[in-house]
C-alpha positions in Angstrom: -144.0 66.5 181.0 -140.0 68.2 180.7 -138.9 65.2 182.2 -140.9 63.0 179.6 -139.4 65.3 176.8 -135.8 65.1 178.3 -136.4 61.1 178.4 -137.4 61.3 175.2 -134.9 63.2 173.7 -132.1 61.6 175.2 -133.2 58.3 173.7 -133.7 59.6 170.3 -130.3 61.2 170.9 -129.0 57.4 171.8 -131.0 55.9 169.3 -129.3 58.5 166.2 -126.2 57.5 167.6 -126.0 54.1 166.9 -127.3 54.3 163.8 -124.6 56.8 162.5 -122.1 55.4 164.4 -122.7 51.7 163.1 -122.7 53.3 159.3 -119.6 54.6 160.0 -117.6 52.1 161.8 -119.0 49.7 158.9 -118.1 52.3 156.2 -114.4 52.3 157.8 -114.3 48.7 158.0 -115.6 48.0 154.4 -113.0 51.0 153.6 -110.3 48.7 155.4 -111.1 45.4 153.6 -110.7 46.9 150.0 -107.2 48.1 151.1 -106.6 44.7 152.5 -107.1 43.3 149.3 -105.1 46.0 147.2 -102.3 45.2 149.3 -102.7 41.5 148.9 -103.2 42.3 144.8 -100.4 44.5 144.4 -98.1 41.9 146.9 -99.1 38.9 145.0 -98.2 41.3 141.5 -95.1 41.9 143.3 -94.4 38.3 144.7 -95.8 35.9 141.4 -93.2 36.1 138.5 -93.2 33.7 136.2 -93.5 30.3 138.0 -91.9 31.8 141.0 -93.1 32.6 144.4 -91.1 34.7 146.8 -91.8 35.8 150.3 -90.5 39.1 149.8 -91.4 41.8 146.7 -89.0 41.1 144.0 -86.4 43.9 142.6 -86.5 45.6 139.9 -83.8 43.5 138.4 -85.1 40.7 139.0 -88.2 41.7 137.1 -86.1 42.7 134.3 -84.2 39.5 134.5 -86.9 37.3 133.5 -89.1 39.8 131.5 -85.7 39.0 129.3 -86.1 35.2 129.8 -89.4 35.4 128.6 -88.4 37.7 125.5 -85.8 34.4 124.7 -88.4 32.1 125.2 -90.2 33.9 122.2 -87.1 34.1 120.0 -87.9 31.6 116.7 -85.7 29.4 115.6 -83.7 30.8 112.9 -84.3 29.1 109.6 -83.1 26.2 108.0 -81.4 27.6 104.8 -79.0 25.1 103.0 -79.1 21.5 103.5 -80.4 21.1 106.6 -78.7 24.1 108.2 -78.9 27.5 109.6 -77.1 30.3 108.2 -74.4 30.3 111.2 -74.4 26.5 110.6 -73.4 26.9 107.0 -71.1 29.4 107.8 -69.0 27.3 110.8 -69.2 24.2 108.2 -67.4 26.2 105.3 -65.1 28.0 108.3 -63.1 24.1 108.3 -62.3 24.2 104.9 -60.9 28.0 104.7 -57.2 28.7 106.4 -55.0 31.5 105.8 -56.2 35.0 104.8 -59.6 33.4 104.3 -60.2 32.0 107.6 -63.2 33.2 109.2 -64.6 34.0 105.6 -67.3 31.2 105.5 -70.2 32.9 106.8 -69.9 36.3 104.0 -69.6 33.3 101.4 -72.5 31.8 102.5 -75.0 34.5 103.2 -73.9 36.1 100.1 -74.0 33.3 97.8 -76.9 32.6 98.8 -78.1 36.1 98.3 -77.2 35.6 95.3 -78.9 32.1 93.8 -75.2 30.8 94.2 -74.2 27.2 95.5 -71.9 28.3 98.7 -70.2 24.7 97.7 -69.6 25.7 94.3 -68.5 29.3 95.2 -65.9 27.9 98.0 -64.9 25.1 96.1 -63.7 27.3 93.3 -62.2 29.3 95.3 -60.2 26.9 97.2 -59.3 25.3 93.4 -58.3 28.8 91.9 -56.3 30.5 95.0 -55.2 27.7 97.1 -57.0 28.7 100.7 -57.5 25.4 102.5 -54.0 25.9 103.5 -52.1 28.8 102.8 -53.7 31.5 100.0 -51.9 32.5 96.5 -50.0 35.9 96.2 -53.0 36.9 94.0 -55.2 37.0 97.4 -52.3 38.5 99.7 -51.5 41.0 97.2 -55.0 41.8 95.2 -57.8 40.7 97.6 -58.4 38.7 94.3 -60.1 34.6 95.0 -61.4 32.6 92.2 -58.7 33.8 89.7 -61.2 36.8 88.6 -59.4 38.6 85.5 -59.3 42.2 85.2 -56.7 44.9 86.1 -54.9 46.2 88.6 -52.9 43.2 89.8 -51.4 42.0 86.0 -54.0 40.8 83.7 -56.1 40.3 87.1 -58.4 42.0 88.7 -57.3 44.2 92.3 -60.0 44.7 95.0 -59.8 47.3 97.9 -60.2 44.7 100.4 -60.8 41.0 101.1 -64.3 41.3 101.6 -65.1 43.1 98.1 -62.7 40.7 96.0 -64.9 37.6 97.8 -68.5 39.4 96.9 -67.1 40.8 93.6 -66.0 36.9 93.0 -69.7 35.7 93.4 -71.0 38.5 91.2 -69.8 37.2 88.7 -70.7 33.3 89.1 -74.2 34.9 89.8 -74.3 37.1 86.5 -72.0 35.1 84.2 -72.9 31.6 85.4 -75.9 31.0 86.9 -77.9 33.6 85.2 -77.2 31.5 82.5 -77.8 28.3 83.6 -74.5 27.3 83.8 -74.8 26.3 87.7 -72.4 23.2 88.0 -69.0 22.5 87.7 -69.9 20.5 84.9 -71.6 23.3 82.9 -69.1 25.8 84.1 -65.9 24.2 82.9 -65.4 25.2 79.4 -66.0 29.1 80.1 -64.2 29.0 83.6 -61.1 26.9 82.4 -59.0 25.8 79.7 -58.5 22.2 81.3 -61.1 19.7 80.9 -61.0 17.8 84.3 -60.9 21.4 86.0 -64.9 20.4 87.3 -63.4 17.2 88.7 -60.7 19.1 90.8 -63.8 21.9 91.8 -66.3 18.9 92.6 -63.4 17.1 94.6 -63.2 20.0 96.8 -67.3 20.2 96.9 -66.6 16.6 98.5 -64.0 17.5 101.0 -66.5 20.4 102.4 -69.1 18.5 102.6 -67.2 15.9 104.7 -66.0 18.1 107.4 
């Protein structure tokens, strides 16, 4: 009868360990196959960028690199803003035309006449008319940051500006409040307050002609 309940022990004894043992070598191996598959997750996180597979986990840089890529990618297309161009566009186009102290100008004339309701045409034209700048610029701009023959005082019965970039804005000011405000927004219609010669809106649309050429 001991030897019966020895017999019988031991092979409940064998029987509970199996059945333990089996939960826990399947628990472990369950255990195992999730971090399998983190480690393939996170590699494959690591390894897929973009379009791009490497063997190896990519650097931080490089990460970066085409995060930035990406960010271009998104970028818009900056706007069409004056017959058929973009701001810079406008600005390199009226660069051609501008020489001397005003070299380099044409992008503040643009954005700002257009700021403004201004033709950047009309605005360079005139000043190219008035102060000479598609090749070397009058004394009045050397000396008085003054383009577009703007009266005042300071400079003689003309007007003196602190720098070259004021004299330019101040200059469109004035078309803007004086001219266009008023509906006086063509050579044509500016002629007989801007000048006392009559074919000075010829000479100004002549020069409109020459920009637009280059």
């Amino acid at each position: 009868m001991k030897a019966n309940k020895k017999t019988i022990f031991l092979i409940a004894l064998a029987i509970l360990d199996c059945v333990f043992g089996g939960v826990i070598i399947s628990s472990s191996l369950n255990h195992n196959k999730r971090e399998d598959t983190i480690d393939i997750k996170t590699s494959a996180n690591y390894m897929m960028i973009g379009n791009v597979f490497d063997t190896s986990k990519v650097t931080t840089e490089k990460i970066k690199e085409v995060k930035e890529e990406k960010k271009e990618d998104k970028k818009e297309a900056e706007p069409i803003v004056y017959s058929g161009m973009t701001l810079k566009q406008l600005g390199a186009k009226l660069n051609k035309s501008l020489k001397s102290d005003l070299a380099g100008k044409g992008y503040l004339i643009a954005s700002y006449s257009l700021q403004k309701g201004v033709d950047p045409y009309v605005a360079t034209a005139i000043i190219l008319h008035e102060t000479g700048c598609e090749w070397g610029c009058s004394t009045l701009v050397k000396r008085c940051n003054n383009v577009g023959g703007q009266k005042g005082s300071g400079c003689g019965s003309y007007a003196a500006f602190s720098s070259l970039d004021t004299g330019i804005k101040k200059f469109i000011d004035n078309l803007a409040k004086n001219y266009y405000a008023k509906g006086l927004n063509t050579p044509e219609k500016m002629n007989a307050k801007y000048a006392e010669s009559r074919d000075w809106s010829t000479k100004v649309n002549k020069y409109i002609q020459k920009i637009k050429s280059k």
